[in-house]
Rosetta silent file (secondary structure, phi, psi, omega in degrees, C-alpha in Angstrom):
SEQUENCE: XXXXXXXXXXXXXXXXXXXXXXXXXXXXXXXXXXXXXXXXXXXXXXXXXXXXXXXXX
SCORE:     score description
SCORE:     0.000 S_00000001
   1 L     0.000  -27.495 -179.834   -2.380   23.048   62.415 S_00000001
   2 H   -46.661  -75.916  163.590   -6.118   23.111   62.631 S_00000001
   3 H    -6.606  -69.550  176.117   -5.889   26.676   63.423 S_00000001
   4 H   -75.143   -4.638 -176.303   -3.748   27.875   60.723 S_00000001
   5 H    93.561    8.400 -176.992   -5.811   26.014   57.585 S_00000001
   6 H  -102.822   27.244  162.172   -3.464   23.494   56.818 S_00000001
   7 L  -151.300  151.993  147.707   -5.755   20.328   57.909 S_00000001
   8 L  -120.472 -179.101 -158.344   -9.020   20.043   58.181 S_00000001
   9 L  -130.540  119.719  159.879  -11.280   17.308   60.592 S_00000001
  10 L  -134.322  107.792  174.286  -14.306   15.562   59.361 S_00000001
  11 L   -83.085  158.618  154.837  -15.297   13.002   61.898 S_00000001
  12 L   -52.831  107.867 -170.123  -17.771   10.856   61.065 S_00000001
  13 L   -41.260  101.595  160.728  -21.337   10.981   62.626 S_00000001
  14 L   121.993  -49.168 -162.300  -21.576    8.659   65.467 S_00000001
  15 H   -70.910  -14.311 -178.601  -17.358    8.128   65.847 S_00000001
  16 H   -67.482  -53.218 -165.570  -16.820   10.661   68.425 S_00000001
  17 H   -91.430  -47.683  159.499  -18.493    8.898   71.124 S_00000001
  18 H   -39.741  -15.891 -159.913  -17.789    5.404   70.187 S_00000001
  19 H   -99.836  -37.487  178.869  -14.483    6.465   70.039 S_00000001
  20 H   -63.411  -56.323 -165.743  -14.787    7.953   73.918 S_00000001
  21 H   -69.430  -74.500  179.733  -16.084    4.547   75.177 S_00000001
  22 H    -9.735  -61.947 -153.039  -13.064    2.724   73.244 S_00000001
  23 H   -77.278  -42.604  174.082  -10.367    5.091   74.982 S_00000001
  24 H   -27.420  -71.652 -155.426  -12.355    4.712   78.569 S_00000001
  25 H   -73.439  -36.783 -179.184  -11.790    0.771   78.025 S_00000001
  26 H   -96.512   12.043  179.409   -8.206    0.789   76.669 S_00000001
  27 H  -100.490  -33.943 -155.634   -7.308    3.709   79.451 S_00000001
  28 H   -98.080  -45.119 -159.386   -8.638    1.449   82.318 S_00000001
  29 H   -84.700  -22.915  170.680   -6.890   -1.350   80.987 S_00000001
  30 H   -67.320  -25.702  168.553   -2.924    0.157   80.309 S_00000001
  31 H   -48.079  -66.636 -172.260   -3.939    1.731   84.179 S_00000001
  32 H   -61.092  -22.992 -161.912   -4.218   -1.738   85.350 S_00000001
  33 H   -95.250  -26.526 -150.217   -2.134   -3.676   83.420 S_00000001
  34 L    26.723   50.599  178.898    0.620   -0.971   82.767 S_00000001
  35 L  -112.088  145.263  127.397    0.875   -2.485   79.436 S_00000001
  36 L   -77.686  153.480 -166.388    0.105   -1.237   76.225 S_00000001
  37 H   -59.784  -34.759  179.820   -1.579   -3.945   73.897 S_00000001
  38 H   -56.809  -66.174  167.094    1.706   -5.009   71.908 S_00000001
  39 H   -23.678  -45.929 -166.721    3.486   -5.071   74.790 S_00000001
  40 H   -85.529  -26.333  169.400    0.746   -7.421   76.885 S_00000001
  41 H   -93.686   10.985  140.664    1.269  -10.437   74.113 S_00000001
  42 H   -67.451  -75.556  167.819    5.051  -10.235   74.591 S_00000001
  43 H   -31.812  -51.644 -177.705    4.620  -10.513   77.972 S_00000001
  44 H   -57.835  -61.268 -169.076    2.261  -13.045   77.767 S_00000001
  45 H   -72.483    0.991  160.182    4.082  -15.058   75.489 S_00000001
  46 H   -91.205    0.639  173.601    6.963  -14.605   77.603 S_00000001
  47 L    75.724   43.095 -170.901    5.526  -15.563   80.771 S_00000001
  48 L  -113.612  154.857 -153.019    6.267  -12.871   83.016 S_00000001
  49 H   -60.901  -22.141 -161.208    4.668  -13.219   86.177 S_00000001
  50 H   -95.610  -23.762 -174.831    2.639   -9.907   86.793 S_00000001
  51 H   -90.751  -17.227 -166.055    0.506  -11.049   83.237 S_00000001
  52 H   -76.488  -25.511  154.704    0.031  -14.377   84.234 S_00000001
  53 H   -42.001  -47.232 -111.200   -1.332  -13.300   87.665 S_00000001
  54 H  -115.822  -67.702 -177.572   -3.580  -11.197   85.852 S_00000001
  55 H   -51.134  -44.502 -152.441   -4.613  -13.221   82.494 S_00000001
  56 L  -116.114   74.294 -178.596   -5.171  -16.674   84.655 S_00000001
  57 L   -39.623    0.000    0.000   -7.705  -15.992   87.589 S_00000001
Protein backbone atom coordinates (compact mmCIF):
# COMPACT_ATOMS: atom_id res chain seq x y z
CA UNK A 1 0.00 0.00 0.00
CA UNK A 2 3.08 2.00 0.73
CA UNK A 3 4.08 1.50 -2.76
CA UNK A 4 1.06 2.54 -4.52
CA UNK A 5 0.47 6.14 -2.45
CA UNK A 6 -2.32 5.20 -0.52
CA UNK A 7 -0.52 5.40 3.11
CA UNK A 8 2.15 7.05 4.08
CA UNK A 9 4.79 6.20 7.35
CA UNK A 10 6.10 8.82 9.62
CA UNK A 11 7.85 7.14 12.47
CA UNK A 12 8.88 9.09 15.03
CA UNK A 13 12.62 9.91 15.73
CA UNK A 14 14.00 7.56 18.21
CA UNK A 15 10.80 4.76 17.87
CA UNK A 16 12.39 2.56 15.43
CA UNK A 17 14.93 1.21 17.65
CA UNK A 18 13.13 1.28 20.86
CA UNK A 19 10.65 -0.43 19.13
CA UNK A 20 13.45 -3.28 17.95
CA UNK A 21 14.52 -3.82 21.62
CA UNK A 22 10.65 -4.15 22.67
CA UNK A 23 10.02 -6.94 19.89
CA UNK A 24 13.60 -8.72 20.87
CA UNK A 25 12.05 -8.91 24.57
CA UNK A 26 8.44 -9.89 23.74
CA UNK A 27 9.95 -12.44 20.85
CA UNK A 28 12.21 -14.17 23.49
CA UNK A 29 9.50 -14.32 25.79
CA UNK A 30 6.28 -15.96 23.46
CA UNK A 31 9.66 -18.38 22.34
CA UNK A 32 9.86 -19.44 25.85
CA UNK A 33 6.71 -19.24 27.21
CA UNK A 34 4.70 -20.10 23.96
CA UNK A 35 2.26 -17.67 25.20
CA UNK A 36 1.24 -14.52 23.96
CA UNK A 37 0.66 -11.87 26.83
CA UNK A 38 -3.30 -12.25 27.08
CA UNK A 39 -3.03 -15.62 26.93
CA UNK A 40 -0.12 -15.91 29.91
CA UNK A 41 -2.75 -14.20 32.59
CA UNK A 42 -5.41 -16.77 31.63
CA UNK A 43 -3.15 -19.28 32.18
CA UNK A 44 -1.92 -17.94 35.13
CA UNK A 45 -5.09 -17.31 36.59
CA UNK A 46 -6.03 -20.66 35.67
CA UNK A 47 -3.25 -22.47 37.08
CA UNK A 48 -1.98 -24.51 34.42
CA UNK A 49 1.05 -26.17 35.27
CA UNK A 50 3.67 -25.23 32.49
CA UNK A 51 3.05 -21.20 33.85
CA UNK A 52 3.34 -21.99 37.25
CA UNK A 53 6.63 -23.89 36.67
CA UNK A 54 7.76 -20.96 34.99
CA UNK A 55 6.21 -17.79 36.99
CA UNK A 56 7.22 -19.49 40.60
CA UNK A 57 11.06 -20.34 40.62
Amino acid sequence: MRSRGIIELHPKPGSIGSTVIEDIIFGMGFAHLGYCPGTIAGAVVHDSPDCTVVNYP
